[in-house]
C-alpha positions as CSV (number, residue, x, y, z in Angstrom):
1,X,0.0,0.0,0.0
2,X,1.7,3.2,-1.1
3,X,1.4,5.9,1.5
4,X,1.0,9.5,0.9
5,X,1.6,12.3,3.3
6,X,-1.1,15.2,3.4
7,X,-0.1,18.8,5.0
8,X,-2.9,20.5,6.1
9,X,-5.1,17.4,5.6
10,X,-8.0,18.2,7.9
11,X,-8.7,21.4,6.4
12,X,-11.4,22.2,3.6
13,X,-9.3,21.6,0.4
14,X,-7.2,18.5,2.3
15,X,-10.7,16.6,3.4
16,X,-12.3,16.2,0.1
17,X,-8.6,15.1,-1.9
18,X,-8.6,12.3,1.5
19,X,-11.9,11.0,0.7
20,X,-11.2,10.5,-3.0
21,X,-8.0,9.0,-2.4
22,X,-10.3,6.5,0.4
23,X,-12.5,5.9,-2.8
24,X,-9.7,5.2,-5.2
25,X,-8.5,2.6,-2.4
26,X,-4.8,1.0,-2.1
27,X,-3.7,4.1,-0.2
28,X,-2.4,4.7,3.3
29,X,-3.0,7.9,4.1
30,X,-1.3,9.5,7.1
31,X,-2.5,13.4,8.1
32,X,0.1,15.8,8.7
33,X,-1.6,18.6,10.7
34,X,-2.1,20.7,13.9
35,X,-5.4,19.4,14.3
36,X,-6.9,16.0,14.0
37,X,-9.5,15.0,11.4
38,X,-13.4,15.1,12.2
39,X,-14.2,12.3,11.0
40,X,-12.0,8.7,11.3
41,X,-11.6,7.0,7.9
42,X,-10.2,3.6,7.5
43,X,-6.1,4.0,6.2
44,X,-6.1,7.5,7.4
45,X,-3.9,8.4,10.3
46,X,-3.0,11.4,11.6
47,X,0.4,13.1,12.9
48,X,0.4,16.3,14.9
49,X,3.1,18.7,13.7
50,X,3.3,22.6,13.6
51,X,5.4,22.6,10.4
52,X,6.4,26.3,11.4
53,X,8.8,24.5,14.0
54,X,11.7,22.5,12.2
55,X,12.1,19.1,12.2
56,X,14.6,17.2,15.0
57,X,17.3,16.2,12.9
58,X,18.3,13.8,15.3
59,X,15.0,12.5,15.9
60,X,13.1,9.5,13.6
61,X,9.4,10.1,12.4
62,X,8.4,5.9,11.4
63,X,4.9,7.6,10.5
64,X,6.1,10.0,7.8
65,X,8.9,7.7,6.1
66,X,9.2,6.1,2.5
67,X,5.8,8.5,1.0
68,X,5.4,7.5,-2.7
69,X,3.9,11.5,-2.7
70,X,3.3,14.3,-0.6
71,X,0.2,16.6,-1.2
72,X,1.6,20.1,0.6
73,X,-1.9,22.4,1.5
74,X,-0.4,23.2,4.8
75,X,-0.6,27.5,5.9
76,X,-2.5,30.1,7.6
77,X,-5.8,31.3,6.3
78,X,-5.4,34.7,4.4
79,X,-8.5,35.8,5.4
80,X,-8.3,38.8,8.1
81,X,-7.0,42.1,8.8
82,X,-3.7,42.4,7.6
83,X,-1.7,43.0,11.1
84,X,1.8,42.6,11.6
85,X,0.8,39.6,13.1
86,X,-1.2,38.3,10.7
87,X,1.0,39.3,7.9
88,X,3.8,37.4,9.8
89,X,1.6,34.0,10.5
90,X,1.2,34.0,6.9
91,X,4.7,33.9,5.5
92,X,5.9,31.5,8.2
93,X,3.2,29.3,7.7
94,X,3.7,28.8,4.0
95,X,7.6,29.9,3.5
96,X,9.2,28.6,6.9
97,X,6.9,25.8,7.0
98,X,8.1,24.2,3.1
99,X,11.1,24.9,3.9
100,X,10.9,22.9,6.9
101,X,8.9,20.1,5.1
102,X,11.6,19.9,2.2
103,X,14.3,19.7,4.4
104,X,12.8,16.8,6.2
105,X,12.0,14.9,2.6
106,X,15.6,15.8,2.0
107,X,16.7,13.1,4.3
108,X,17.1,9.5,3.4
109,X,13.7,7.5,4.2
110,X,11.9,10.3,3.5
111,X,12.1,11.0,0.2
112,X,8.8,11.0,-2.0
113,X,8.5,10.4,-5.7
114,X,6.0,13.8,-5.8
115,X,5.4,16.8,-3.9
116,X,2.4,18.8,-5.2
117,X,2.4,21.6,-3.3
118,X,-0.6,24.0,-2.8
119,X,0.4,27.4,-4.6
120,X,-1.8,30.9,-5.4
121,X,-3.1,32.9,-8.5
122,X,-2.6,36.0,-6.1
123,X,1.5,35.0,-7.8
124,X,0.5,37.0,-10.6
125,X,-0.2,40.4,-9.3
126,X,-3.0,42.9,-10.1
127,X,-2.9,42.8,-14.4
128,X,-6.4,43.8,-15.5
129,X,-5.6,43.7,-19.0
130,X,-2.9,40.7,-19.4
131,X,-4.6,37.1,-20.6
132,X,-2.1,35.2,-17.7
133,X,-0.7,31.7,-18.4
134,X,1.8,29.7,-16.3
135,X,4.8,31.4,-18.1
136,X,3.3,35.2,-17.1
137,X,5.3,37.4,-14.9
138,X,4.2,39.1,-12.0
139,X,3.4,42.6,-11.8
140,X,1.9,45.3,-10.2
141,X,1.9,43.2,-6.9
142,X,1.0,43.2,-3.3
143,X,2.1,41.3,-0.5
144,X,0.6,37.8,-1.2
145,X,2.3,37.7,-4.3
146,X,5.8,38.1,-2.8
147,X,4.7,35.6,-0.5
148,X,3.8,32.9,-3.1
149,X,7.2,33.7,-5.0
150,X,9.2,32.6,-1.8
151,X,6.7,30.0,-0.8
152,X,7.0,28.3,-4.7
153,X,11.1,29.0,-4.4
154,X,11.1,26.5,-1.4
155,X,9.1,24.0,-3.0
156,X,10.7,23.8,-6.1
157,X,14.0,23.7,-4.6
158,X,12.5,20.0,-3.5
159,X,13.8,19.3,-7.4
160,X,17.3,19.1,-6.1
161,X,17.2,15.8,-4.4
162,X,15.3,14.1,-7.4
163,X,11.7,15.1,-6.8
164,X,9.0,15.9,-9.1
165,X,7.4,18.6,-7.9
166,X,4.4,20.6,-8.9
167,X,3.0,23.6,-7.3
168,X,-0.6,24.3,-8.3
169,X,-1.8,27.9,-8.4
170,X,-5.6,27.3,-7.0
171,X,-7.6,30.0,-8.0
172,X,-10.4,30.9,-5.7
173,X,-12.1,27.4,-4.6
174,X,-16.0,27.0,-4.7
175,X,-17.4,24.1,-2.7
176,X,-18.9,23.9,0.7
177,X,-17.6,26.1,2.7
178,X,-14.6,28.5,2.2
179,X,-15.2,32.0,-0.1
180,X,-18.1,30.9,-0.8
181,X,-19.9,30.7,2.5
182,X,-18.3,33.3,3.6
183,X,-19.6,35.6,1.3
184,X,-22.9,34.2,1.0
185,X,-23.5,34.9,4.5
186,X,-23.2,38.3,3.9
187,X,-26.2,38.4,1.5
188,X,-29.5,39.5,4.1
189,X,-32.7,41.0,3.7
190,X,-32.9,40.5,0.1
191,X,-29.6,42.5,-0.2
192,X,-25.8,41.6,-1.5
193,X,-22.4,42.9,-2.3
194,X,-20.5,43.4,-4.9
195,X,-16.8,43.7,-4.5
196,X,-15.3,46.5,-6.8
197,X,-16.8,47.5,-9.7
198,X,-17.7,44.2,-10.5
199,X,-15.8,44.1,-13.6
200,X,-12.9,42.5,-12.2
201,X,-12.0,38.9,-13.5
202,X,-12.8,36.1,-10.6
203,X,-10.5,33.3,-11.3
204,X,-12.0,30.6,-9.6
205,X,-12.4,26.8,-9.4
206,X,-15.0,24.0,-8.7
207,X,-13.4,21.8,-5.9
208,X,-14.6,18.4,-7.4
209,X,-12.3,19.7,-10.4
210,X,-9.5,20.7,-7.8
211,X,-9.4,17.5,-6.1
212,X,-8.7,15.9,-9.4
213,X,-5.9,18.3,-10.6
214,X,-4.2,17.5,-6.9
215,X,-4.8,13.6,-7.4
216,X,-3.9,13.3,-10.6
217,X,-0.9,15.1,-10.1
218,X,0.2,13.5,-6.9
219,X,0.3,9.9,-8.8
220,X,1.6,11.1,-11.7
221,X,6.0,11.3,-11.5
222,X,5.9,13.6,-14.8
223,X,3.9,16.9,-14.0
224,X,5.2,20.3,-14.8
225,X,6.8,23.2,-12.3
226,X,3.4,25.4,-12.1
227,X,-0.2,24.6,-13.1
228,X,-2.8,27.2,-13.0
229,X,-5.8,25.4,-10.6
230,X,-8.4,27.5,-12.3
231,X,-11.6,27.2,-14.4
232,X,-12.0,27.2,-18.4
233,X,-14.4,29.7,-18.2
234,X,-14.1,34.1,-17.7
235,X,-16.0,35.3,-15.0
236,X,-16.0,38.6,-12.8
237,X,-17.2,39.7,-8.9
238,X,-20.6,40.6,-10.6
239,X,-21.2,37.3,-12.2
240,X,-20.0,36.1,-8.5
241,X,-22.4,37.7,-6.8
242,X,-25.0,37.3,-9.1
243,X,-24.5,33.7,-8.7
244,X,-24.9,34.1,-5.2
245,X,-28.1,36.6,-5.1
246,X,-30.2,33.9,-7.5
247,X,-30.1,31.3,-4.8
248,X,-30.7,33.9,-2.1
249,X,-33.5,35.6,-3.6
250,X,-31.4,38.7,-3.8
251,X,-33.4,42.1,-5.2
252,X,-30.6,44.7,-4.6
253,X,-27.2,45.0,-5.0
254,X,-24.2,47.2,-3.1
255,X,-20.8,47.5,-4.6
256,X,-17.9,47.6,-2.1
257,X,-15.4,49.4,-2.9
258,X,-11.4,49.2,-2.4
259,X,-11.8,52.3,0.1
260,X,-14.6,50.0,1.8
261,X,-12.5,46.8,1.8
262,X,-9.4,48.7,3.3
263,X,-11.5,50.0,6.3
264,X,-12.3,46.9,7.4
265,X,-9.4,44.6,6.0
266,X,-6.4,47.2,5.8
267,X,-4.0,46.3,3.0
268,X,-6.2,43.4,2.5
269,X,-8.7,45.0,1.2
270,X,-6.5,45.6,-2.4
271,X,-5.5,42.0,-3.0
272,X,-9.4,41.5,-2.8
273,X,-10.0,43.2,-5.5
274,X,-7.0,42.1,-7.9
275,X,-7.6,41.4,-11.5
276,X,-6.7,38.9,-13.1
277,X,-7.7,36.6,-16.3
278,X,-6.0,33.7,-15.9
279,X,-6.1,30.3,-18.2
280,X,-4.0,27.4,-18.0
281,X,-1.9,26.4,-20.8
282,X,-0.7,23.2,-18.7
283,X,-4.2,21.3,-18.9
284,X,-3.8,20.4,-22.6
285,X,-0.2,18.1,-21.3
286,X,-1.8,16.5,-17.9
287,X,-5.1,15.6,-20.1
288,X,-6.8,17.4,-17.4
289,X,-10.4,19.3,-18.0
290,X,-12.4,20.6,-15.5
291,X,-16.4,18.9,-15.6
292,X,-17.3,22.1,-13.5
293,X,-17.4,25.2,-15.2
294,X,-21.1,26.6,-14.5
295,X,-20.9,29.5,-11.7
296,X,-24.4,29.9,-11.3
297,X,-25.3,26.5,-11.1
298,X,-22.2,25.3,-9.1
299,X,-23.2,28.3,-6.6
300,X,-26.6,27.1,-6.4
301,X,-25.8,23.7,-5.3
302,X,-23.7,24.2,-3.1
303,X,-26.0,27.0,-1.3
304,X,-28.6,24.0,-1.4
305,X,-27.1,21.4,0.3
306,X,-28.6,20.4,3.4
């Protein structure tokens, strides 16, 4: 049974890529995470480790040895006002933490035959007017992009000591839970937001389709540097929120603006509203197309599960 190693398993991305790994079968599964899973599956264990902290190098972890991959999701939620602290808890998270991770695969015994690492569209910058494929450059940036640049750096440098690694830049994940809850809630009365002017592009991506991108990857030895996680289709905050105000029976709309956002969120209130088109030039090579590309109706059913 081939085991793979899952950073940030119990989280909302890490859950649904465990339960279709369980329904593939012929996986042992161990959780690598500060907390434990809600819900005990059979082959699934779980290993408590703040991956900020390094590693003992003098110290043997049987539980984490000979992974034929490692699925990295592992970091701090984004989501907040952007403190100091908060700004800090980021980066170590997602820099300090890979680093700590790769220099533990490093070792002999450790070594997988994969690392797909979770990566971010918010790479790219704010380019309102750029198509942006894998190859794109960043520009016009904020602070999460610097972050992901440093936090891809230490994955790749995994490459070094003969691992295939790919780092997948999710765009904005729809499912149950995450963005989408949390925006939904915010829809009362019969009234919404809109974020911006609602003209800017909304990368985004069905998590069904995401957990097959991280599976398919994580089994696969032959994957390229950087794949854009994202949808085949264009869509903005308007179309978002429109999405959102047909389940909710919403009759009237608000738009947020940047000034808004920054009141509340500080400097997190611009990388909110960055714009970017992105497409995926990768998907063609991994054979890869994503089943759900439908906002409204991929909005609506998740709002409408019970």
């Amino acid at each position: 049974m081939k085991k793979i190693i899952i950073t940030g398993g119990s989280g909302f991305l890490g859950n649904q890529i465990i339960n279709k790994l369980v329904l593939i079968g012929g996986y042992e599964i161990v959780i690598l995470d500060l907390y434990p899973p809600q819900q005990e599956k059979e082959n699934v264990s779980f290993f408590k480790k703040n991956l900020s902290e390094e590693f003992d190098a003098e110290t043997d972890y049987p539980a984490l040895q000979n992974p034929h991959a490692v699925i990295h999701l592992a970091g701090k939620s984004i989501y907040g006002r952007f403190t100091k602290k908060h700004k800090e808890a980021i980066w170590d998270s997602r820099v300090d933490g890979t680093r700590n991770l790769v220099n533990l695969l490093q070792r002999d015994g450790y070594k997988p035959q994969s690392l797909v690492a979770a990566s971010a569209v918010g790479f790219y910058g704010n380019q309102p007017n750029e198509t942006l494929i894998e190859s794109s450059q960043r520009k016009n940036y904020y602070y999460l992009s610097d972050v992901v640049e440093a936090w891809e750096e230490e994955n790749v440098r995994a490459q070094e000591y003969g691992i295939n690694v790919t780092c997948i830049r999710n765009g904005h994940i729809i499912g149950a839970g995450g963005i989408l809850a949390e925006v939904a809630s915010t829809f009362k009365f019969g009234i919404g937001g809109i974020l911006g002017t609602g003209k800017e592009h909304f990368p985004w991506i069905d998590i069904r389709d995401l957990v097959e991108l991280y599976v398919g990857c994580s089994l696969n030895t032959d994957t390229p540097s950087f794949v854009n996680g994202i949808s085949t289709t264009i869509d903005t905050q308007k179309t978002f929120s429109k999405a959102i105000g047909a389940t909710k029976n919403t009759h009237f709309y608000i738009h947020i603006y940047k000034w808004m956002l920054s009141l509340k969120f500080g400097e997190f209130g611009r990388e909110m509203l960055v714009d970017q088109n992105i497409q995926s030039e990768q998907y063609k090579d991994l054979n890869f197309t994503p089943e759900h590309t439908q906002l409204d109706i991929i909005v609506n059913y998740y709002l409408t599960q019970k």
